[in-house]
MINU-544726 format. One record per residue (C-alpha): residue in one letter; x, y, z. Coordinates in steps of 0.25 Angstrom, whole numbers. Layout:
N
{r 'a',{X,Y,Z}}
...
//
This chain:
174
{r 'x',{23,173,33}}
{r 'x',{28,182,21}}
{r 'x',{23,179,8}}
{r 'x',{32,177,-2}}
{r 'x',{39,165,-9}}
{r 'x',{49,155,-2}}
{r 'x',{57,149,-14}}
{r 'x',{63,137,-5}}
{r 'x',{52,125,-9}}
{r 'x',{46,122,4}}
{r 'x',{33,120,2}}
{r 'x',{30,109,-6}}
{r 'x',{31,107,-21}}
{r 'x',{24,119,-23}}
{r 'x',{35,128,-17}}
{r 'x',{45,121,-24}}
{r 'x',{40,122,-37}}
{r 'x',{38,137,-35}}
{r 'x',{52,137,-32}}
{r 'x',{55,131,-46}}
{r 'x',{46,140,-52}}
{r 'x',{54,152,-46}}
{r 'x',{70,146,-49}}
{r 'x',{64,145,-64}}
{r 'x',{58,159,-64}}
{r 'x',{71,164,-59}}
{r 'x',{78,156,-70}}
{r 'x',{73,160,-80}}
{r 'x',{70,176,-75}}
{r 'x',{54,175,-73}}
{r 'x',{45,170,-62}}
{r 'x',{32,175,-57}}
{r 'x',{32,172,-42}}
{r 'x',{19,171,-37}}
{r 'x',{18,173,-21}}
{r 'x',{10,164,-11}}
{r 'x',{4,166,4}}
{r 'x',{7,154,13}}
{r 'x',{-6,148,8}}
{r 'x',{1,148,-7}}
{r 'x',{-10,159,-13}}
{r 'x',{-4,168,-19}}
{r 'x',{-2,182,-14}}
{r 'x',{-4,197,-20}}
{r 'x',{9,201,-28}}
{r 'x',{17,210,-18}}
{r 'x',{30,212,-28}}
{r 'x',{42,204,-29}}
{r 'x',{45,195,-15}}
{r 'x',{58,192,-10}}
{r 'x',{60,180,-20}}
{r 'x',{58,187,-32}}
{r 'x',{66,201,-29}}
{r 'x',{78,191,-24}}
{r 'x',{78,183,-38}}
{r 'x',{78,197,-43}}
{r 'x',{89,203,-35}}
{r 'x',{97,190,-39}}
{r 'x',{94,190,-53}}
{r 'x',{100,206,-52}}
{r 'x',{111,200,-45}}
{r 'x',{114,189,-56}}
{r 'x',{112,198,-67}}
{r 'x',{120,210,-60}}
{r 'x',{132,199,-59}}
{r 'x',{131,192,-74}}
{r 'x',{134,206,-77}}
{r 'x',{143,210,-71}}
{r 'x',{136,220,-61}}
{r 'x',{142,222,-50}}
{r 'x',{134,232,-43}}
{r 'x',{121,225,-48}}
{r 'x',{126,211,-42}}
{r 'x',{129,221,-27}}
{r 'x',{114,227,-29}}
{r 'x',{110,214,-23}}
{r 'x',{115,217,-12}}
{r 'x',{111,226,2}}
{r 'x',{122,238,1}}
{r 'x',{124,236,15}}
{r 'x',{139,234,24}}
{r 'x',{129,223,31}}
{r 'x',{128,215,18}}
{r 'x',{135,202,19}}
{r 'x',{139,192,9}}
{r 'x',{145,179,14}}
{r 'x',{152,169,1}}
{r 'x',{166,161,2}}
{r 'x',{175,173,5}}
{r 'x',{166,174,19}}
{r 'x',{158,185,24}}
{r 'x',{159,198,17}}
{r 'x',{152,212,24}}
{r 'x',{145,222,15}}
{r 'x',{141,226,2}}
{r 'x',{152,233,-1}}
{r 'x',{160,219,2}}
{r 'x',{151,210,-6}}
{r 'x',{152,220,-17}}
{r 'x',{168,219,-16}}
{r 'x',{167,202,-14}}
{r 'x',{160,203,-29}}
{r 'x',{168,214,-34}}
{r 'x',{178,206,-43}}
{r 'x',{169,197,-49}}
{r 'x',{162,209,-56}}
{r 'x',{176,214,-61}}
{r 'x',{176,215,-76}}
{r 'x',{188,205,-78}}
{r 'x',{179,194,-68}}
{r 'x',{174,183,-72}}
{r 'x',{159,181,-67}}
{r 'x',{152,170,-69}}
{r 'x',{137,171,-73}}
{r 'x',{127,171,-60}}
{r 'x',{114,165,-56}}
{r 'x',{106,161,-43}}
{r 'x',{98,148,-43}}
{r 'x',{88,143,-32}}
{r 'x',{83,157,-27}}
{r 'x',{77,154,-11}}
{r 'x',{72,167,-6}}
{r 'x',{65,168,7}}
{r 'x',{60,182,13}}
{r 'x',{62,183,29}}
{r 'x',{55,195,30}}
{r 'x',{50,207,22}}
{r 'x',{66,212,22}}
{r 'x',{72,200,22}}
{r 'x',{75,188,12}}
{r 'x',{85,177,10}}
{r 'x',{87,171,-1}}
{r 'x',{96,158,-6}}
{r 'x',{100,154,-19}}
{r 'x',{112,148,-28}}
{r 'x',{121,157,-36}}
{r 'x',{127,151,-48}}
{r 'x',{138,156,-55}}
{r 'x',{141,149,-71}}
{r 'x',{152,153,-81}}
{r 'x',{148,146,-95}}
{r 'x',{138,137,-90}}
{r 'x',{147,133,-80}}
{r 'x',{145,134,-65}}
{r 'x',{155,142,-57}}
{r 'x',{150,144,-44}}
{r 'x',{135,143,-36}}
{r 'x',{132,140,-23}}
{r 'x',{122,145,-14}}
{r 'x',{119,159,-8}}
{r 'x',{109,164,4}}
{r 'x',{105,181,2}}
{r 'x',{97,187,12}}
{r 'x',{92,199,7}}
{r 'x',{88,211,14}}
{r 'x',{75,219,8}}
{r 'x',{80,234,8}}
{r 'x',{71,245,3}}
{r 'x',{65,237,-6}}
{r 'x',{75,229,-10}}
{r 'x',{81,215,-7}}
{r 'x',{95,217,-6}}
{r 'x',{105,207,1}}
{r 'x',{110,206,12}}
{r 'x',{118,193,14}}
{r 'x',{121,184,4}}
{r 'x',{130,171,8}}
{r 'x',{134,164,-4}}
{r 'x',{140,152,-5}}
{r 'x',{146,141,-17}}
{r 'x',{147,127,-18}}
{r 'x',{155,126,-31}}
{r 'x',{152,127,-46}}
{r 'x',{145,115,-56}}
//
């Protein structure tokens, strides 16, 4: 079994409270994660895991779009003609596609609403693999605009955690 963290709440109260623990850290920017074998002792410090570089990546995503960064929002994802994205327009090939599908929204005269990710799950597969799910909300003046739920899997490359394939989905605005 690989160490690490499962943020999904499985195991007992325990796991659901280190969950909270996590979403709260996350909120609010700071959260010491600490990891544990499958006896719950805690193991030696090995750098960031899986979790922590993807609530990283996403708060560089989040950032990257709030500002109005295009090329930093792209940075999270694989460079690759075999990176897929799958949202309400249907299946869309590449990076280069991606990059185009968000295009005009980063245009200087487009309105963006401000984003967020909620409820981070993030499980690692194998030393290059991770999924991940989460929620992306989207507010304009305190008002909802847009969430739903999405589902990356990431893809570790050189070091990195890049994704790979992110199927994003909405179920409507508050």
């Amino acid at each position: 079994m690989t160490q690490g963290l499962w943020i999904e709440g499985r195991r007992s109260g325990l796991a659901a409270a280190m969950a909270a623990v996590l979403a709260a850290g996350l909120a609010t920017g700071g959260c010491r994660i600490v990891r544990l074998d499958g006896n719950g002792a805690p193991v030696a410090d090995e750098g960031p895991d899986l979790a922590e570089q993807v609530a990283s990546l996403l708060d560089r995503q989040a950032a990257a779009w709030n500002g109005g960064d295009l090329e930093g929002f792209m940075s999270a994802y694989s460079p690759s003609p075999t990176t897929t994205y799958i949202g309400s327009t249907g299946l869309i090939e590449g990076y280069d596609g991606i990059r185009e599908r968000y295009a005009p929204g980063f245009a200087p005269s487009a309105a963006r609403d401000s984003l967020r990710f909620e409820d981070l799950r993030v499980r690692e597969v194998d030393e290059r693999v991770g999924v991940a799910t989460a929620r992306y909300v989207l507010e304009r003046e305190g008002t909802v605009t847009s969430t739903g739920p999405f589902t990356l899997v990431l893809l570790n490359l050189e070091g990195a955690w890049l994704i790979v394939h992110d199927q994003s989905a909405e179920d409507g605005g508050s």
